[in-house]
SEVEX-825055 format. One record per residue: residue in one letter; x, y, z of N, C-alpha, C in turn. Coordinates in steps of 0.05 Angstrom, whole numbers, plus 32768, in hexadecimal, padded with zeros to 4 digits. Last residue first. Layout:
AXYZXYZXYZ;...
This chain:
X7D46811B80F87D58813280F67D6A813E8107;X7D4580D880E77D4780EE80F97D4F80FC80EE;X7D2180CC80A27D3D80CF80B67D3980DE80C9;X7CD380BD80AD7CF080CD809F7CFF80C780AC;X7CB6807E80A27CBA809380B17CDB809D80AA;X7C94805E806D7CA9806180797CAD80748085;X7C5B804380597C6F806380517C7E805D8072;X7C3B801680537C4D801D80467C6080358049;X7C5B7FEE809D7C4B8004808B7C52800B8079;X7C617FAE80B17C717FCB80A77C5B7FD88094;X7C557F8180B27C4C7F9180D07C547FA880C7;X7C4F7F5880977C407F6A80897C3B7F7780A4;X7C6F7F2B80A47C597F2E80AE7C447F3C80A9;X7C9C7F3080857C967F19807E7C757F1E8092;X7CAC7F5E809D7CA37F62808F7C977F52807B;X7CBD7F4280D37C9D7F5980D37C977F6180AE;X7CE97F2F80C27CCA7F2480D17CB67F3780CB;X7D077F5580AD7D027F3D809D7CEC7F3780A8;X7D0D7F7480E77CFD7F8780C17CFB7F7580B7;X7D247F5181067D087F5B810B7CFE7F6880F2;X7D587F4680EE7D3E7F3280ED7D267F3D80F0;X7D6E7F7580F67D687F7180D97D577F5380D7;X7D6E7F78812B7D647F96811C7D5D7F818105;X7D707F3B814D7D7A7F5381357D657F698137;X7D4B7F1381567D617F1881747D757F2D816B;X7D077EF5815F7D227F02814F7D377F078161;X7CCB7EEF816E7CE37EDD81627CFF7EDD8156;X7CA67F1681627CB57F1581507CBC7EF5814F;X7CAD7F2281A17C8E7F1781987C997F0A8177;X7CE47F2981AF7CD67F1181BD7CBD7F0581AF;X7CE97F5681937CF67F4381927CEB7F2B8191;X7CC37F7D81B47CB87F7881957CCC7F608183;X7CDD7F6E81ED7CC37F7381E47CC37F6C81C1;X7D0D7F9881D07D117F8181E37CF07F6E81D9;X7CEC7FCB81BF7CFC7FB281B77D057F9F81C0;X7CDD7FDA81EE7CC77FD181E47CD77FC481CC;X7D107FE282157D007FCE821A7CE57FC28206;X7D22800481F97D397FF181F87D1F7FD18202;X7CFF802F82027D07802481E77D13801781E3;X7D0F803882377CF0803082317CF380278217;X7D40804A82377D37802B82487D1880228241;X7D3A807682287D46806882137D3F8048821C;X7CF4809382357D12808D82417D1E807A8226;X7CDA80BD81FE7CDC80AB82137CFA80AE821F;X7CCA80D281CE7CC880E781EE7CBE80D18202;X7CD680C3819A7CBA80BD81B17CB780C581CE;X7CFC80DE81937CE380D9818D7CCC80D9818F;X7D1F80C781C07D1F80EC81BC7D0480EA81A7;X7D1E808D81AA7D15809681CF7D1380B481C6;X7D3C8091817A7D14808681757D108091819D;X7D6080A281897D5580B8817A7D3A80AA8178;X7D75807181A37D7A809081B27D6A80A381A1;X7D7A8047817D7D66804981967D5E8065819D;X7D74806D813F7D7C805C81537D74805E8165;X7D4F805B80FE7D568064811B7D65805B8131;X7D45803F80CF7D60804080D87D67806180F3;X7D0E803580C17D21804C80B57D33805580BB;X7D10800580E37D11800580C57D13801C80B8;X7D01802381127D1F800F810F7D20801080F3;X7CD7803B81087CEB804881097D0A804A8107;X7CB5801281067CB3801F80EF7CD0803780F5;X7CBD7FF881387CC47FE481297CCA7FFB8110;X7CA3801E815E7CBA8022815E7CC9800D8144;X7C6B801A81457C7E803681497C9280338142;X7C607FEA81587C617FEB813E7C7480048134;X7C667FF2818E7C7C7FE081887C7F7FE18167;X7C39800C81937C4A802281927C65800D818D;X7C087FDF818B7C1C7FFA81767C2D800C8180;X7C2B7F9C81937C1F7FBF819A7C247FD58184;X7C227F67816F7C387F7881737C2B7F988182;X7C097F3581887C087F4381767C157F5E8189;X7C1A7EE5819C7C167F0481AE7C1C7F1C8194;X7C2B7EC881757C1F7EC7818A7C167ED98198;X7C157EE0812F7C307EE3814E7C1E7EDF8163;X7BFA7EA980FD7BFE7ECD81137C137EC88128;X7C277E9980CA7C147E9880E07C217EB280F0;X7C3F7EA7809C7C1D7EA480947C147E9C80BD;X7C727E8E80A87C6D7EAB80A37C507EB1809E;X7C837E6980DD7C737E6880CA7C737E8480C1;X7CC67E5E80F47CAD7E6F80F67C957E7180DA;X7CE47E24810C7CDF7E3080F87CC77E4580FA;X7CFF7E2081477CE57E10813A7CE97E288122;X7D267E2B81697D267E19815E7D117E11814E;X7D0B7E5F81807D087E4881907D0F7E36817F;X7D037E7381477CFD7E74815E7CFB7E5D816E;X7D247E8981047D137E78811B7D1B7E7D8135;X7D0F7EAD80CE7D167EAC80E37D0F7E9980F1;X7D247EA8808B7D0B7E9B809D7D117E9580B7;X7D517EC780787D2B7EC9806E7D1B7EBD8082;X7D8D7EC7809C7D6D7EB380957D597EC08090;X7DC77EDF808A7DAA7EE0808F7D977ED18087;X7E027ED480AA7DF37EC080957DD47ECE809C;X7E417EFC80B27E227EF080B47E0B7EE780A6;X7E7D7EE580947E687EF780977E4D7EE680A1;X7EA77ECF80807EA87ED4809D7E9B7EE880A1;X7E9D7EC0804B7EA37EA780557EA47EAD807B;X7EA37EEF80347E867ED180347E867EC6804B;X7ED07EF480357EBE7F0680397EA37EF98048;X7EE57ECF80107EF37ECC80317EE27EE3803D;X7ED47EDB7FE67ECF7EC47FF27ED27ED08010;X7EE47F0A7FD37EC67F0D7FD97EBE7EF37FF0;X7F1F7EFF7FC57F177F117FDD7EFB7F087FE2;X7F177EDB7FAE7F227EC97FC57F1B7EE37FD2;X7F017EFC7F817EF67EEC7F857F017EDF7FA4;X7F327F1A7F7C7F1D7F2A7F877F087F0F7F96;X7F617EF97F667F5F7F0A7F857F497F157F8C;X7F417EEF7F3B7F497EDB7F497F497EEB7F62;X7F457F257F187F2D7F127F237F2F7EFB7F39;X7F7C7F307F1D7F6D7F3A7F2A7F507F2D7F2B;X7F857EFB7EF27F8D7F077F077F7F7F197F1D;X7F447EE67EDB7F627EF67EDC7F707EF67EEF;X7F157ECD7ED97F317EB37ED97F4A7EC97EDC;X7EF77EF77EDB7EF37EEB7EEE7F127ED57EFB;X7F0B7F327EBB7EFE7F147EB57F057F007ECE;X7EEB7F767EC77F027F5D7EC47EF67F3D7EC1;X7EE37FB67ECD7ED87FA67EBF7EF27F877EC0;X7EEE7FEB7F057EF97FD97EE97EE87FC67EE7;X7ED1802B7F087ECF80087F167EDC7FF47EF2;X7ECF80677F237ED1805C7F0F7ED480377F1B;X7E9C807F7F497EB980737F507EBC80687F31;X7E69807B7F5A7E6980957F457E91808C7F3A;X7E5B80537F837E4780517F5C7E55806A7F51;X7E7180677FB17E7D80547F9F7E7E804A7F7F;X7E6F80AA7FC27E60808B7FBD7E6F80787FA8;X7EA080C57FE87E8F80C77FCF7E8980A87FC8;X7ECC80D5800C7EBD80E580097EA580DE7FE9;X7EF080A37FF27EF280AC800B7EDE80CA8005;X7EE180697FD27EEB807F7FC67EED80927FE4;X7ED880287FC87ED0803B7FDC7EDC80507FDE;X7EDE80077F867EEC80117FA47ED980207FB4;X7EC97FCD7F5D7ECA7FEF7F677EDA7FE97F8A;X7ECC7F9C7F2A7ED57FB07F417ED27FC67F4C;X7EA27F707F077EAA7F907F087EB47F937F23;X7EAA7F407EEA7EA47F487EF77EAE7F637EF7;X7E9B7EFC7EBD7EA37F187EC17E977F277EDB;X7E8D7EC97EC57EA27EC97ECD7EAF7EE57EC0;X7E577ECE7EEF7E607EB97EE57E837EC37EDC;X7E5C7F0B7F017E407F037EF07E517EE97EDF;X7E687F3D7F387E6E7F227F1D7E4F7F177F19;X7E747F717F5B7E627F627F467E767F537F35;X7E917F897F917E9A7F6C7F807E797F717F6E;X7EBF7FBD7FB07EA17FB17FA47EA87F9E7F85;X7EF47FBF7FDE7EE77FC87FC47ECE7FB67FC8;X7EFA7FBE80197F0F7FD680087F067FCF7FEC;X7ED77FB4804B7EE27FAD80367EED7FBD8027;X7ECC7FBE808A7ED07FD680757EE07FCA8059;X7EA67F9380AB7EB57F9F80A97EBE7FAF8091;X7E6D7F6D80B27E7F7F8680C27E997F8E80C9;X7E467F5880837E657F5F808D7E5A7F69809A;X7E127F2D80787E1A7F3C807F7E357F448082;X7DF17F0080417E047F0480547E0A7F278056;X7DC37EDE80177DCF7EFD80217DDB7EF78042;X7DB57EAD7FE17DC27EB77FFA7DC37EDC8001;X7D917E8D7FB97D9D7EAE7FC27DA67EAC7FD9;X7D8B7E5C7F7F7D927E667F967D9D7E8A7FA2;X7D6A7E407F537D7B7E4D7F5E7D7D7E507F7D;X7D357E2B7F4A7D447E1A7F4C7D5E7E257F58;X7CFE7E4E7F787D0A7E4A7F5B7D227E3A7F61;X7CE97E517F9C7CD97E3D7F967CED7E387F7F;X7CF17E837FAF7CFF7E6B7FC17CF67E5B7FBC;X7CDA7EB97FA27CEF7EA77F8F7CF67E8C7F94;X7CC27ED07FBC7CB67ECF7FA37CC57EB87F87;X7CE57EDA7FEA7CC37ED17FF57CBA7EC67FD1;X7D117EF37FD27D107EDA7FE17CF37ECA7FDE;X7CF37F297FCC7CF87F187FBC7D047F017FC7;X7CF07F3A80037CDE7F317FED7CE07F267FD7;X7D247F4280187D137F2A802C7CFB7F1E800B;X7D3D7F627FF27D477F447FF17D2E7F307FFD;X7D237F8B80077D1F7F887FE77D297F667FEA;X7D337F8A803A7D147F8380387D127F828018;X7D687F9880357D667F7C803D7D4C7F7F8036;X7D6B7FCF801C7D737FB780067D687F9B8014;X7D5A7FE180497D457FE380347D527FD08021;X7D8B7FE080607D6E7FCD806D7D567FD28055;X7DAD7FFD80407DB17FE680487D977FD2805A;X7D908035804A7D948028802B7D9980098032;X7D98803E80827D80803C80797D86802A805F;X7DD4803680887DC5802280997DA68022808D;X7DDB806A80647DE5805580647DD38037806E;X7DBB808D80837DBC808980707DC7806C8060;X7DC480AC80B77DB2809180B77DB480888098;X7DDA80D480B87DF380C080C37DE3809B80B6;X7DE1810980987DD080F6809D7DD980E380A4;X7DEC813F809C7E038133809D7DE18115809E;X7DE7818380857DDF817180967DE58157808C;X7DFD81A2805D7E0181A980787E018190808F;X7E1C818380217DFD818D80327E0A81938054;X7E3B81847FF87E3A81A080077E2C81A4801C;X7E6A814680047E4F815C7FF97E5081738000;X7E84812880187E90812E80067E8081417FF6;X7E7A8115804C7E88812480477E9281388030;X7E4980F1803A7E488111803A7E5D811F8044;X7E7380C080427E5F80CA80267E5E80ED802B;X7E7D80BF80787E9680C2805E7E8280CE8043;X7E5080B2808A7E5D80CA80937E7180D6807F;X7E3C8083807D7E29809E807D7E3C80AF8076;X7E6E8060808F7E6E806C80727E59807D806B;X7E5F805B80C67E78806B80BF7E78807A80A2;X7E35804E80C97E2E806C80CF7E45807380C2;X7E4D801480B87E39802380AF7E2E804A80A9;X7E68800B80DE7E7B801180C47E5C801B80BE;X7E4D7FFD810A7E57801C810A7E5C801F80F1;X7E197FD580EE7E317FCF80EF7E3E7FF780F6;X7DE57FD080DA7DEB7FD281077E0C7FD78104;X7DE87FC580AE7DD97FD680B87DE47FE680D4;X7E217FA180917E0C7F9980A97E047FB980A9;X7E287F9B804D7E2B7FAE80697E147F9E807E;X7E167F5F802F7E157F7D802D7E267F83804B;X7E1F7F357FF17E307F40800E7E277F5B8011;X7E017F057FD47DFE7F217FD27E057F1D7FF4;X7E017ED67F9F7E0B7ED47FBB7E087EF17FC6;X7DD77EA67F7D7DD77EC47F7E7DE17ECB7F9D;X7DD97E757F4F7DE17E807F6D7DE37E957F72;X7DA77E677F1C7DBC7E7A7F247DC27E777F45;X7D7C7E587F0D7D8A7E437F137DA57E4F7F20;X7D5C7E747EEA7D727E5B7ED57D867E557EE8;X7D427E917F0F7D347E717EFC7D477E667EE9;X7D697EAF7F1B7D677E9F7F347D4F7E7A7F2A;X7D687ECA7EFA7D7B7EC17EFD7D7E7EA97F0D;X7D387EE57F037D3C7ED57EE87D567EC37EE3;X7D407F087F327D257EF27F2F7D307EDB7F0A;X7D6C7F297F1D7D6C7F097F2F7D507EF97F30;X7D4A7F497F007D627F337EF17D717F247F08;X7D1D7F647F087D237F467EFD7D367F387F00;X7D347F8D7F2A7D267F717F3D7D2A7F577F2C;X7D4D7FBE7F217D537FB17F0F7D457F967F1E;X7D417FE47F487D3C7FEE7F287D387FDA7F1A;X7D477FCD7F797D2A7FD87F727D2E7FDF7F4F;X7D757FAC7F7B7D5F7F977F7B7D437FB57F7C;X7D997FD27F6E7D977FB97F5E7D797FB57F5C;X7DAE7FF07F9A7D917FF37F8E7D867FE47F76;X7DCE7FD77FCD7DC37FD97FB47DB47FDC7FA7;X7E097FE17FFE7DF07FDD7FFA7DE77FDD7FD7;X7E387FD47FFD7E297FD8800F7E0C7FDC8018;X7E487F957FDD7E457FB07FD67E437FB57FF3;X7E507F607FB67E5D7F687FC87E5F7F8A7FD2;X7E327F2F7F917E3C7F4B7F9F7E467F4D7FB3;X7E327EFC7F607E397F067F7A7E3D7F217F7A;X7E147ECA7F367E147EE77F3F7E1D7EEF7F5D;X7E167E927F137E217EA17F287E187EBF7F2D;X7E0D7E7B7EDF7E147E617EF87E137E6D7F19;X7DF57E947EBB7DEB7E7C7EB97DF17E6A7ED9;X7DE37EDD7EA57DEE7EC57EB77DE57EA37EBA;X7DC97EF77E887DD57EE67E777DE37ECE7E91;X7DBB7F1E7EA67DA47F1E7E927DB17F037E85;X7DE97F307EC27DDF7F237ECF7DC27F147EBB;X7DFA7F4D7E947E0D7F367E9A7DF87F1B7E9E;X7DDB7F7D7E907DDC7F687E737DE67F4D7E7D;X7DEB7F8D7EC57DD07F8F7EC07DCD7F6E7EA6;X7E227F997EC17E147F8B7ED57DFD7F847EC7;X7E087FC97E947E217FAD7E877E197F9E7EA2;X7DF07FEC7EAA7DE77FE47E927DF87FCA7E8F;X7E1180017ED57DF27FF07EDA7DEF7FD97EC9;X7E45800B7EDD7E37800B7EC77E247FF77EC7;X7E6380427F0A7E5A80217F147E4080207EF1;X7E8D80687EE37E7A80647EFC7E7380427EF9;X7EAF80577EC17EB480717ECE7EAF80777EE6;X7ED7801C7EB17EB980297EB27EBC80437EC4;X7F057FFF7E907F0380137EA97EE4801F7E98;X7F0C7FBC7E777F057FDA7E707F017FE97E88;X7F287F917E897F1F7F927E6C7F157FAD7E61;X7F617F767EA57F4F7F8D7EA67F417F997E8D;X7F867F507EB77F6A7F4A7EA77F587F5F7EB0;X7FB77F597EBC7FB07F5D7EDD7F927F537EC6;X7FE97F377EA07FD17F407E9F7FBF7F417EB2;X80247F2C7ECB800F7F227EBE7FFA7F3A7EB6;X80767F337EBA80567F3C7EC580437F2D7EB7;X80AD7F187EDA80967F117EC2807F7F187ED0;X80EF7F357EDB80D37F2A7EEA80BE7F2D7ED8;X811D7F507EC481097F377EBE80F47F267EC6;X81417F867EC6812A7F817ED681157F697EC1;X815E7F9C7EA481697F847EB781487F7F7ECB;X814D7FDC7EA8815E7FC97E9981687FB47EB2;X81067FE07EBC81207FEC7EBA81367FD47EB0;X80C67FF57EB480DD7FD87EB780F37FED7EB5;X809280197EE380A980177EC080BE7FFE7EC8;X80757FF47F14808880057F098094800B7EF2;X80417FCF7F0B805A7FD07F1380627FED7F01;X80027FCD7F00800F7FDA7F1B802B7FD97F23;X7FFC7FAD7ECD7FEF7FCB7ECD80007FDB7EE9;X80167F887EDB80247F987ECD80207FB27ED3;X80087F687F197FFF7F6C7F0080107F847EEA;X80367F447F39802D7F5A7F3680247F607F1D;X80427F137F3F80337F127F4780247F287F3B;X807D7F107F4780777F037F2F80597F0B7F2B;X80827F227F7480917F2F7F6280867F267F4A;X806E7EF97F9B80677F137F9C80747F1D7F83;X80987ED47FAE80817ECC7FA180697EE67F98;X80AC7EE67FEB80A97EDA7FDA808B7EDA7FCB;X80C77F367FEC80A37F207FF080AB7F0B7FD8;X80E27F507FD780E47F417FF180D07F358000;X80DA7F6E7FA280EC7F567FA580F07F457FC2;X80B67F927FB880A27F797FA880C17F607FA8;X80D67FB57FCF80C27FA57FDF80B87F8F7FD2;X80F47FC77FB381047FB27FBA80EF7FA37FCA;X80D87FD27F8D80E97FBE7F8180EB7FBD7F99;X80C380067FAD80B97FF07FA180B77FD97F93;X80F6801C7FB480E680167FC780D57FFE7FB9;X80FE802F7F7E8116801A7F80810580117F9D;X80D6805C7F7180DF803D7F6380E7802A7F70;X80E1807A7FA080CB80717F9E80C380507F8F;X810980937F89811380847FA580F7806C7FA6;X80FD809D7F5C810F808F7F56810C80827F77;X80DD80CF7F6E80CB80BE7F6380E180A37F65;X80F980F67F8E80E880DF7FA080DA80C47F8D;X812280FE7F67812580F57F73811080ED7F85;X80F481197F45810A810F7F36810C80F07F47;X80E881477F6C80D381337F6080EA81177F50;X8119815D7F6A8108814A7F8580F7813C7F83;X811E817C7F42812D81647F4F8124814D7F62;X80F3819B7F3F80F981857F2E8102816B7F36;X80D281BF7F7480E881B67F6B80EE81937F5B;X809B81CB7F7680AE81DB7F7D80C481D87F75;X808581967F86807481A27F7C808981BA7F6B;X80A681787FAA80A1816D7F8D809381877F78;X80A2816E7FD980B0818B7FD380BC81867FB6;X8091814A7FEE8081815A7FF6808D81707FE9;X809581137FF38095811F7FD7808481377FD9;X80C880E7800480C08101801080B8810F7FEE;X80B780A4802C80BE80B8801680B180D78005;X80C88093806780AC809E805480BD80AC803A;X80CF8066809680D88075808380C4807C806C;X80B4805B80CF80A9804F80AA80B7805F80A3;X8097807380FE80B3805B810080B6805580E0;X8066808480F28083809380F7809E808680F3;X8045805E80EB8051806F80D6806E808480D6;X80408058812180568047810B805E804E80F7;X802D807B813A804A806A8140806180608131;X801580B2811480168091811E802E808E812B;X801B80F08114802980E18109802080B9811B;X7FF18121812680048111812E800780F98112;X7FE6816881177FE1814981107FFC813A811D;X7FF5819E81257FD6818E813C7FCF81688136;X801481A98105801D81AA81218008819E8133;X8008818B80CA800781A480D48013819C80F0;X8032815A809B8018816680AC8027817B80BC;X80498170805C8049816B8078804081718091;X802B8141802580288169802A803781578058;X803F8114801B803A81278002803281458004;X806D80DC8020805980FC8033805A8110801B;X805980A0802A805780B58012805180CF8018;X8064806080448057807980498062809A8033;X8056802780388068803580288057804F8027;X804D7FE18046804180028052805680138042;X803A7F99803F80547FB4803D80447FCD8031;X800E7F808069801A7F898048802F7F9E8052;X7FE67F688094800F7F67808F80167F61807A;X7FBA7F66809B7FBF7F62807F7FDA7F558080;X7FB77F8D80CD7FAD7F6F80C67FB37F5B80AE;X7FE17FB380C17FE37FA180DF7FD37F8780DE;X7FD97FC8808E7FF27FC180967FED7FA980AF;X7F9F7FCE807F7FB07FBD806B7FCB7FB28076;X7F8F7FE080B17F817FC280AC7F967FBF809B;X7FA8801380AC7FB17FFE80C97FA47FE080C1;X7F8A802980817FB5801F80777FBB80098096;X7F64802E80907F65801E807D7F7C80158073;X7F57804B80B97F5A803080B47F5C801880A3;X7F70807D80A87F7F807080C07F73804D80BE;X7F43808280827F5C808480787F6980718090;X7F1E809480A37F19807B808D7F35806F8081;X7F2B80BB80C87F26809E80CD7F2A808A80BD;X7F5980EE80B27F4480DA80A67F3B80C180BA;X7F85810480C27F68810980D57F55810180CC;X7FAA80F680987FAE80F180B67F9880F780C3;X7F928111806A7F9380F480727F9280EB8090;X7F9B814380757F8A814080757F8081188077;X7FD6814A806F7FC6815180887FA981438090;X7FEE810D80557FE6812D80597FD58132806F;X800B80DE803E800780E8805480068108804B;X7FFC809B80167FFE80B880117FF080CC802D;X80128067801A7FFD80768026800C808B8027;X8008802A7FF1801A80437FEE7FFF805A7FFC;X80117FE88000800080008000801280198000;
């Protein structure tokens, strides 16, 4: 990872975790890049500190220096890729350095078939219209399933596995990425619920179509993360598209490469999405209770209050306790307890089982209650 240090980086959250997951959990080689030098109020990491950085802060101004940080910059990066076995051979072309004389290490075709500007509906869209064995995402959320509904309902009759990774709702990374998005706007007001809302509206688009499909030969899964993946996976059998999480700005506007599944970079994405899969939460359409399966056509033993309906319609426009209690001009203990309560009658033990239940119950109203303000 090449982490470019400025002031403004250094007081990034998103930033601080995203070079500490790639270095401390990852243990990739860190190659700090000071490109403006922070002010007197920024600290410097530990470690970053301890990291020799290469200095390209006085590039702008003087030739030489650009000259010279770029070359120091080269030979850093030879020597890092030369001290990772098995790493050197590895590196897609597109990302190595100009060759220099004597330099015989054999690049591959990273299999990058075309750079898309923004996320291109239209081509996902044609794929999935043609898929025969597979469809996977990997987003935070999607509006897939309101513009475009057929093309897993149709996918899912020729038999398709349809694997879809979202954001947990409840997850902080959630508010986190509210927050990153409108950084990058003019609006004053900061909507934190945004995120967590789009992501529970994608699960009740999934709950329904589940309910319309689970007869067909295919298959759908949806799993949860909680944690801050560093790109977005569509494949459609054995093309797929990549995107990143851009730092102040939605991901659909990010340019996203186009690649073939058997590539190189297809391959790493794919073991990425896996190992994604593979240590995420499994959501059930069909909640159970007490070990017994819940009929969705039968009544709740005990029917839900309305002010439990209240608070159910508020969870689902992604309230939090503390703002559905200022709401409802209660104690927060009083709103901790009529969920507690609307759990128990449910059968659930989530935020995101109770909106699947109740909405497998027809307990949700059509119009939705606004974002706090």
């Amino acid at each position: 990872m090449l982490l470019v240090i400025t002031p403004e980086a250094l007081r990034s959250r998103l930033v601080s975790s995203a070079w500490t997951y790639f270095y401390y959990e990852r243990e990739k080689p860190l190659i700090p890049i000071l490109r403006r030098s922070p002010g007197p109020t920024d600290r410097l990491n530990f470690m970053l500190a301890s990291l020799r950085s290469i200095d390209f802060a006085r590039v702008d101004t003087d030739e030489g220096e650009k000259e010279a940080a770029l070359a120091r910059l080269h030979h850093t990066l030879l020597q890092t890729y030369g001290s990772l076995s098995g790493i050197a051979d590895d590196v897609p072309s597109s990302y190595r350095t100009p060759p220099v004389p004597g330099d015989s290490a054999i690049t591959l075709d990273p299999g990058i078939v075309h750079v898309h500007p923004s996320m291109p509906v239209g081509t996902f869209v044609g794929w999935a219209q043609q898929a025969a064995r597979r469809i996977c995402i990997l987003t935070t959320w999607t509006g897939l399933l309101a513009s475009q509904p057929a093309i897993f309902h149709e996918a899912l009759q020729r038999g398709c596995a349809v694997q879809i990774l979202l954001l947990n709702p409840a997850s902080p990374l959630a508010r986190q990425r509210s927050l990153d998005i409108h950084l990058g706007t003019s609006t004053r007001f900061i909507d934190e619920q945004e995120v967590p809302r789009n992501i529970q509206t994608t699960i009740r688009q999934l709950a329904d179509l589940h309910q319309e499909v689970d007869h067909l030969p295919g298959s759908m899964d949806l799993r949860l993360y909680d944690l801050l993946p560093s790109f977005s996976w569509f494949r459609c059998d054995e093309r797929a598209l990549i995107g990143f999480f851009p730092h102040s700005t939605r991901m659909t506007t990010f340019p996203m490469l186009e690649v073939q599944a058997d590539s190189v970079l297809g391959r790493r994405f794919s073991q990425e999405f896996d190992a994604v899969w593979n240590h995420s939460t499994v959501i059930d359409f069909t909640p159970r209770s007490d070990a017994r399966s819940i009929d969705e056509s039968q009544p709740l033993a005990e029917p839900v209050s309305g002010r439990e309906t209240e608070i159910l319609q508020l969870i689902v426009a992604g309230w939090s306790n503390q703002e559905i209690a200022d709401q409802l001009v209660v104690t927060l203990a009083t709103v901790k307890k009529h969920i507690n309560n609307l759990y128990s009658k449910l059968g659930v033990r989530s935020r995101t089982q109770a909106i699947l239940r109740a909405h497998q119950l027809r307990l949700l109203q059509t119009n939705t209650p606004p974002s706090p303000l």
